[in-house]
C-alpha positions as CSV (number, residue, x, y, z in Angstrom):
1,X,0.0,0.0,0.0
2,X,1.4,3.3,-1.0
3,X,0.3,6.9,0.9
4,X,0.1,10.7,-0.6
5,X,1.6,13.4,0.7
6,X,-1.6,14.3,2.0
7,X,-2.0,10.9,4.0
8,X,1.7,11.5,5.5
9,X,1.2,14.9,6.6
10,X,-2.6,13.8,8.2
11,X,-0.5,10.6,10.1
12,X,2.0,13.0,11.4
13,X,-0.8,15.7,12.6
14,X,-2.5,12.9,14.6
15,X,0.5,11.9,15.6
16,X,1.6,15.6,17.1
17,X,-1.9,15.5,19.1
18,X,-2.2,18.1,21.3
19,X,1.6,19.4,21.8
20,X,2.2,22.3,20.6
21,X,4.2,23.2,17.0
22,X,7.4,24.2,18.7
23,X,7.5,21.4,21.3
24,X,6.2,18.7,18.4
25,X,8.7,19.9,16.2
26,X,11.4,20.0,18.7
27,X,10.8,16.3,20.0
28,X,11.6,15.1,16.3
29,X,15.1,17.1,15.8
30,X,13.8,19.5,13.6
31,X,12.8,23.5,13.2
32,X,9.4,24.8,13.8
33,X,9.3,26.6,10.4
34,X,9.8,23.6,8.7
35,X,7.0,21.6,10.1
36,X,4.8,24.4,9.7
37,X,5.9,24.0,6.2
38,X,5.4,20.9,5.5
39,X,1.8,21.1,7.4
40,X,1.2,24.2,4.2
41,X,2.5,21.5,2.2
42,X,5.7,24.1,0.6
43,X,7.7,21.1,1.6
44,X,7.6,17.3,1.8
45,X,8.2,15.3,4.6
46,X,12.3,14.6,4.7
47,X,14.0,11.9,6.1
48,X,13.5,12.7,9.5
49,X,9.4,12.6,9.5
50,X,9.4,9.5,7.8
51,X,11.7,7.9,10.1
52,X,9.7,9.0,12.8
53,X,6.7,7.8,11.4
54,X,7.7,4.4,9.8
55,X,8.2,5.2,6.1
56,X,10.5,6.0,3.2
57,X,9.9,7.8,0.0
58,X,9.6,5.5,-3.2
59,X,12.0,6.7,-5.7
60,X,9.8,6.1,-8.7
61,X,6.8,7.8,-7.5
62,X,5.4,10.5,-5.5
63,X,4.2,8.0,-2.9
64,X,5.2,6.5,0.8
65,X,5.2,3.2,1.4
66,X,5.6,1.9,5.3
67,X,9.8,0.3,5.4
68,X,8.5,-2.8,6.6
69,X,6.6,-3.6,3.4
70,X,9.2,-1.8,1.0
71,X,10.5,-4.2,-1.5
C-alpha cells in the first residue's frame, strides 16, 4: 500500500496530538518553520518525519510506502 503526501502529513498531525508546533517539532530534531511548512505542504516530509513515522519515499513515484513492506 502506498500513501500521498496528503495521508503522511494527516499521520503525522495525529501523531503531534495536542503538543504544541514548537514542542512537536522540537521532540523530532527538527525546526518549527519547517514543520509548519510541510503542514502548508511548501515542503515534503524529509528523512527525518518518515523515520519518525515508519516510512520511506519511493523513488519512482510520489508516494510513501511503510519500510516494513518496501520491496
Amino acid at each position: 500500500m502506498t500513501y500521498s503526501v496528503e495521508q503522511i502529513v494527516a499521520i503525522l498531525k495525529k501523531r503531534q496530538g495536542q503538543r504544541t508546533l514548537t514542542d512537536f517539532a522540537k521532540s523530532l530534531g527538527i525546526t518549527k518553520v519547517y514543520l509548519s511548512d510541510i503542514y502548508r505542504k511548501r515542503r515534503d516530509p524529509g528523512p527525518a518525519i518518515l523515520e519518525y513515522l515508519g516510512f520511506e519515499k519511493l523513488v519512482t513515484e510520489p508516494r510513501y510506502v511503510r519500510r516494513d513492506s518496501a520491496a
